[in-house]
C-alpha positions in Angstrom: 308.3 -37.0 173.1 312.0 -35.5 171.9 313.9 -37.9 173.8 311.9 -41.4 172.7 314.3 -44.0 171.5 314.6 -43.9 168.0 315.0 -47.8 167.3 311.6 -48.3 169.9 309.6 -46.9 167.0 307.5 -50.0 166.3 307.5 -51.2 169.9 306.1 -47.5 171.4 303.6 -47.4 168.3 302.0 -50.8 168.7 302.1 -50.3 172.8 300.3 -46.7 172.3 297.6 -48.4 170.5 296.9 -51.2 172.8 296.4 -48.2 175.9 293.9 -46.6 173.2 292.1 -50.0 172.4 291.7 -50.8 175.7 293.3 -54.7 175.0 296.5 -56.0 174.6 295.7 -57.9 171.0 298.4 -59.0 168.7 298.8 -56.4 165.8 297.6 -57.9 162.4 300.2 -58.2 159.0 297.4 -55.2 158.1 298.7 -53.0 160.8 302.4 -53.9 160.8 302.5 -53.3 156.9 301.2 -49.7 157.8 303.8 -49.2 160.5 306.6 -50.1 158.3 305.1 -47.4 155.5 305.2 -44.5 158.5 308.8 -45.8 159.7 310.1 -45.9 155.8 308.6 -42.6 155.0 309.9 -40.9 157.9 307.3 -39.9 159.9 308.2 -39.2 163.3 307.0 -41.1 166.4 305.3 -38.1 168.1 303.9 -37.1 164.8 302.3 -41.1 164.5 301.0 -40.9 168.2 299.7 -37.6 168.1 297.6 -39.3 164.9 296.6 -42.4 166.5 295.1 -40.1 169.9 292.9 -38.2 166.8 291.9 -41.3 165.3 290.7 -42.2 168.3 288.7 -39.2 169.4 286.9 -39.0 165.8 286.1 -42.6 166.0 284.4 -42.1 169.6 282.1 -38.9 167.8 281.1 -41.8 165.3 278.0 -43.5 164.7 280.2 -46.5 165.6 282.0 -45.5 168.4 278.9 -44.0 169.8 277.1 -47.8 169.7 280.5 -49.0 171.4 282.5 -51.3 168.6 286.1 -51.2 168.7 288.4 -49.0 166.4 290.4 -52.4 165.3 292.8 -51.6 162.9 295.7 -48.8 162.2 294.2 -48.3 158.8 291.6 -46.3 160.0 294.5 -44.0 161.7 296.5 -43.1 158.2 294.9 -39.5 157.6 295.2 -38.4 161.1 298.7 -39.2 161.2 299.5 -37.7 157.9 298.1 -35.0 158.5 299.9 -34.8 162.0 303.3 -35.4 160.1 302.5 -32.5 158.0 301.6 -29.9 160.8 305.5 -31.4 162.1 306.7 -30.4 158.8 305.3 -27.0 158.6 306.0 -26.1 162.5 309.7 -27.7 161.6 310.3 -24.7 158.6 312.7 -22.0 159.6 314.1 -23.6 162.4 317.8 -24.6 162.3 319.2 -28.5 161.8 318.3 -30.5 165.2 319.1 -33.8 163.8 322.9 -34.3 164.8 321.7 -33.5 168.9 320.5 -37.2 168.6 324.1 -38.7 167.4 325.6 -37.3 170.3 323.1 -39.4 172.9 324.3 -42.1 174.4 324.1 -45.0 172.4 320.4 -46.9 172.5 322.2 -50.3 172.5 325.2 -52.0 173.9 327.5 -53.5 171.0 327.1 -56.2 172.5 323.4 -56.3 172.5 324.4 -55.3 168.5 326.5 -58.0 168.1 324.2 -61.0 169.5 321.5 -59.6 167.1 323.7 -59.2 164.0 324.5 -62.9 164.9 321.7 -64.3 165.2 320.5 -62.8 162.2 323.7 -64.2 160.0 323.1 -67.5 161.6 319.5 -67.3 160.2 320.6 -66.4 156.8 323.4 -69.3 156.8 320.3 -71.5 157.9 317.9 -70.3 154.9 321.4 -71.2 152.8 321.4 -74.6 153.8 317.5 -74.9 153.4 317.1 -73.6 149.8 320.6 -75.4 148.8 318.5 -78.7 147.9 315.9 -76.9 145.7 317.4 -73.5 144.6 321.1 -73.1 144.6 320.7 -69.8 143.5 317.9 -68.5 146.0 320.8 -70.8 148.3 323.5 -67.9 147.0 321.6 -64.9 147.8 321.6 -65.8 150.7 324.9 -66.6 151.6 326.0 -63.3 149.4 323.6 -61.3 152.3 324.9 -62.9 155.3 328.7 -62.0 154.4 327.4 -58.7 153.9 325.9 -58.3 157.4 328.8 -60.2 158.7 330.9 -57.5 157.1 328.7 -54.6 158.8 329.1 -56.3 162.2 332.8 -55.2 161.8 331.6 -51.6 162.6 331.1 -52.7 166.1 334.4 -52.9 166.5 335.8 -49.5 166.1 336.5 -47.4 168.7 335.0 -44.3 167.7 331.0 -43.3 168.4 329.1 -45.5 166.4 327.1 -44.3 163.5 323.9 -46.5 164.0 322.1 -45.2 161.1 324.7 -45.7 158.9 324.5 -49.2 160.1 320.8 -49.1 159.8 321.5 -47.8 156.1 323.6 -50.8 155.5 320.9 -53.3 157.5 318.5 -51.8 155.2 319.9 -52.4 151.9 320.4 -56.4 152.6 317.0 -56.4 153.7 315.6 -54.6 150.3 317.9 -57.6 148.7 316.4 -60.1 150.5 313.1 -59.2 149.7 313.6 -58.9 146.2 315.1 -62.7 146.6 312.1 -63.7 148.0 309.7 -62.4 145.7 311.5 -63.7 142.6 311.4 -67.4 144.4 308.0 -67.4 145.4 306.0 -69.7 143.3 302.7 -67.9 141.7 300.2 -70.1 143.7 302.2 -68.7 147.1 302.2 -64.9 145.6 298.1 -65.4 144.9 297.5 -66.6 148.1 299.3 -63.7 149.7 297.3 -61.0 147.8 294.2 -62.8 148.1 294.6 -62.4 152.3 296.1 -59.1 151.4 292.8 -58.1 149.2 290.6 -59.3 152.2 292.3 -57.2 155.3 292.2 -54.0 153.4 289.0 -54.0 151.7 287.5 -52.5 154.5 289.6 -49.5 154.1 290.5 -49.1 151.1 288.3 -46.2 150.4 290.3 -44.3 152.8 293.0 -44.4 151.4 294.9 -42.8 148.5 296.2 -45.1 145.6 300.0 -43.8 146.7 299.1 -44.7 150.3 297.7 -48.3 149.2 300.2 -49.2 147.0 302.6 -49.0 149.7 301.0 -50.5 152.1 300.4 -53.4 150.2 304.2 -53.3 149.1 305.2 -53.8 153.2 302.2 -56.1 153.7 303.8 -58.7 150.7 307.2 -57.8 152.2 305.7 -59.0 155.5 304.4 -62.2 155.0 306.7 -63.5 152.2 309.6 -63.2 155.4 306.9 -65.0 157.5 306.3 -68.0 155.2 310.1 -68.6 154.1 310.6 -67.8 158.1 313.7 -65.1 157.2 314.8 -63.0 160.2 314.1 -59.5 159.4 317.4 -57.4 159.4 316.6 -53.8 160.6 317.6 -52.9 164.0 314.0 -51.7 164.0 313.1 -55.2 165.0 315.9 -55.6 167.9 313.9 -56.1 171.2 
């Protein structure tokens, strides 16, 4: 698992648990606002599908695996996976730095795979712009402010030395954190209500298996999530480049 791509991380994650379900389903807002709290908090890919494979197995000893229903959601994977992420950490103690033998792989992405994505996403952000310009000239600012921003990290394509794509990722990440905040400060309470009341619904099944720290972010990526959906808003992380 030491040479997976590092920008495939949501892509090998939700592939891994359609082998172990058995169907090719579409991952719910529920599961993709768990992913994004394991990409976030570091967790390595190994570490995640190491997790999901226990999940699984515990969930076939059950009383409900055993009668032959479905292990549906990622929620029910969280402990096994942090606890996998922990036994990475302790194994990982002692041993020397390994991080910079990834910067010195060939890049995952041509630039100009980089650049039509980075496009398309400031062409998206121009777009919200002119959307917003009508009803909120300052939601209409943001996001012009964001798209020069991103326009202005596409420039790091163009220099000839190895590209640092984490640095861009760094950089992708910080509009993206921006444009969130945007978005929640525009959205109208009746929208916000909705959102937590569908929120409220997909987790209650498993909230008791969950810590409050663990919940709290989830439900921070899960309001993240569906806020971009609603105002449709490109997501900017190259986590999200197909």
């Amino acid at each position: 698992m030491a040479e997976f791509n590092y920008f495939n991380y949501f892509t090998e994650i939700e592939e891994h648990f359609w082998r172990k379900r058995g169907a090719h389903l579409l991952v719910s807002p529920l599961d993709w606002a768990i992913l994004e709290t394991w990409q976030k908090a570091g967790i390595p890919l190994g570490a995640v599908l190491k997790g999901i494979d226990r999940a699984f197995e515990s969930y076939g000893r059950s009383r409900r695996g055993t009668a032959g229903r479905t292990l549906k959601s990622l929620a029910y994977c969280v402990d096994a996976v942090l606890d996998a992420a922990a036994e990475v950490r302790e194994a990982a103690v002692g041993k020397g730095p390994e991080g910079h033998a990834r910067a010195a792989a060939a890049e995952p992405f041509s630039r100009e795979e980089l650049a039509r994505y980075l496009d398309d996403c400031i062409c998206k952000l121009r777009l919200g712009a002119e959307q917003f310009a009508g009803t909120s000239q300052e939601l209409a600012k943001r996001f012009m402010e964001i798209a020069r921003g991103v326009a202005e990290a596409k420039m790091t394509l163009d220099a000839p030395a190895h590209l640092d794509l984490e640095e861009l990722e760094r950089r992708l990440t910080v509009f993206e954190d921006k444009l969130s905040a945007t978005l929640t400060s525009a959205a109208d309470a009746d929208t916000m209500l909705a959102v937590r009341r569908e929120m409220d619904s997909a987790l209650a099944p498993y909230r008791r298996k969950m810590s409050a720290g663990q919940l709290a972010l989830v439900e921070r990526q899960y309001i993240q999530k569906r806020l971009f959906e609603l105002y449709r808003v490109s997501r900017l992380s190259l986590y999200y480049l197909k």
